[in-house]
Residue, then its C-alpha position, 0 to 999 in steps of 0.5 A: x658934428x654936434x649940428x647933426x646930433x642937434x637936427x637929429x634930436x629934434x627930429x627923433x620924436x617924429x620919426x619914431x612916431x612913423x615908424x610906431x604908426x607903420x608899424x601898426x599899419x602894415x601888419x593888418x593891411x598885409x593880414x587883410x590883403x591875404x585873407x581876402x584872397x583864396x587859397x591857391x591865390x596867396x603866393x599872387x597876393x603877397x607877391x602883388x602886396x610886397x611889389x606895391x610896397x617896394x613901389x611905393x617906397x621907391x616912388x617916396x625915395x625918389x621924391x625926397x630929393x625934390x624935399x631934400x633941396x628945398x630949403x625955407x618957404x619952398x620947403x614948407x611948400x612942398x611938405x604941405x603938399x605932401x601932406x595933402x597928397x598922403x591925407x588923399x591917399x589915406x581917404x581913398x585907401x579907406x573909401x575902396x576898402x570900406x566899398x570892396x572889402x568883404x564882411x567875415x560871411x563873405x557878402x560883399x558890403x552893400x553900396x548905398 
């Protein structure tokens, strides 16, 4: 019991530096997705935004257990892989949004 108390310490500060940053991060995405739309489209997009969001945290779930049975080097692997694939993913969010997002006038951005 005192081993889990330990692990759960030394991982408290990480945690609540996620959740700190999710926490800052899903509010104004979830601002931007439904003032992108019009009107009469806000019920589609929220429902699309939360089904993407439900998505996404099933997918995570499922891989944890590939991360949950590693163990040493296989383990270091993997998070580094997963650190790879989130950093691509957050370049790829940040790419299409500076591309497709539109400015407050309603012009879309100029592609160069």
């Amino acid at each position: 019991m005192i081993f889990l108390v330990q692990q759960s310490l030394r991982t408290l500060p990480a945690m609540a530096l996620i959740a700190m940053g999710m926490a800052c991060a899903v509010a104004p995405l979830t601002t931007a997705v439904l003032a992108s739309v019009s009107a009469q489209h806000t019920g589609v997009a929220s429902g699309l935004n939360s089904a993407l969001a439900r998505l996404g945290g099933l997918i995570a779930t499922a891989a944890m257990s590939a991360v949950l049975a590693a163990q040493g080097a296989e383990l270091l692997a993997l998070y580094k892989m997963a650190a790879w694939v989130a950093a691509g993913a957050a370049v790829a969010a940040g790419l299409s949004a500076w591309m497709l997002l539109k400015d407050a006038t309603g012009a879309v951005k100029p592609s160069n």
